[in-house]
N, C-alpha and C positions, 0 to 999 in steps of 0.2 A: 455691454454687448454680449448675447447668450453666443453658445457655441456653434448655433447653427449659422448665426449671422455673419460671426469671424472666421468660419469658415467660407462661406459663400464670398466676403472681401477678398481675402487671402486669393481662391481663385481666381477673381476679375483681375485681381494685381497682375498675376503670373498671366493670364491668361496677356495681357499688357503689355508687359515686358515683353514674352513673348513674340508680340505682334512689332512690336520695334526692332528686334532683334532680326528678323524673318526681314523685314524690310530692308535692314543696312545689310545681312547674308544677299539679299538679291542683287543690289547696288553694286555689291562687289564684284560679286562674279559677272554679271553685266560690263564691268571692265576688266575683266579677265583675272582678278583675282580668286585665289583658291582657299575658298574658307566654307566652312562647315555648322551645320550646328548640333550643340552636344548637350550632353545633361539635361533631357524634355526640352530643350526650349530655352535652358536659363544662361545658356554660353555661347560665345560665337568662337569658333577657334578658328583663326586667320594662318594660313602655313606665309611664310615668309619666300623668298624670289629665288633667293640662294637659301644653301642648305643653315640651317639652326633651329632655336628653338622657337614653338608658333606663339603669335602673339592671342590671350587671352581677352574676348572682350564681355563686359558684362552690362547689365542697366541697374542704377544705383542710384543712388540720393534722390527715393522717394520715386522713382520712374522720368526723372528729369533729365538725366545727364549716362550717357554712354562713359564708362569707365576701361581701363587699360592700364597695365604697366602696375600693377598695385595700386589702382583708384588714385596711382599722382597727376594722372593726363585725364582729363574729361572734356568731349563734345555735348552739347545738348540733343535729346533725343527728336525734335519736332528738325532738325536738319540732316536726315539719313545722308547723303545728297554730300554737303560737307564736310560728315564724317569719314564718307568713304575717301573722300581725297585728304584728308586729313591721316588718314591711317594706312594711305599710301606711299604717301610723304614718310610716315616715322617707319614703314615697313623698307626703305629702300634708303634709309641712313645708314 
């Protein structure tokens, strides 16, 4: 692949990821959770309910899977939907 070409992929990724990310940020705050997005596009930073530190979320394993926690917990990304309540649940242990 020349470098114009892995370049042009590399964006559709991000641009991807992105677009999943924006999605579960929406989901959340829709139920009243407080989370952000940081670094263009590529993190979602979740603040937790009580005071500590925010949970990190990212898109990983090829665009498939929502990551957290050091990539040990993963949702699939086509369930913004379950994620959010999945990472409302680990936010309020």
């Amino acid at each position: 692949m020349n470098p114009i070409m892995a370049a042009v992929a590399a964006d559709i990724t991000h641009r991807d990821e992105a677009a999943k990310l924006i999605r579960l940020s929406v989901r959340l705050v829709e139920l009243g959770v407080n989370a952000e997005l940081r670094d263009n596009n590529t993190a979602l930073m979740v603040h937790r309910p009580e005071p500590g530190l925010p949970v990190w979320v990212f898109v990983g394993y090829g665009g498939m899977h929502y990551s957290w926690q050091n990539a040990e917990r993963r949702h699939p990304t086509d369930d913004p939907e379950g994620m959010a309540k999945v990472l409302i649940e680990y936010l309020n242990r």
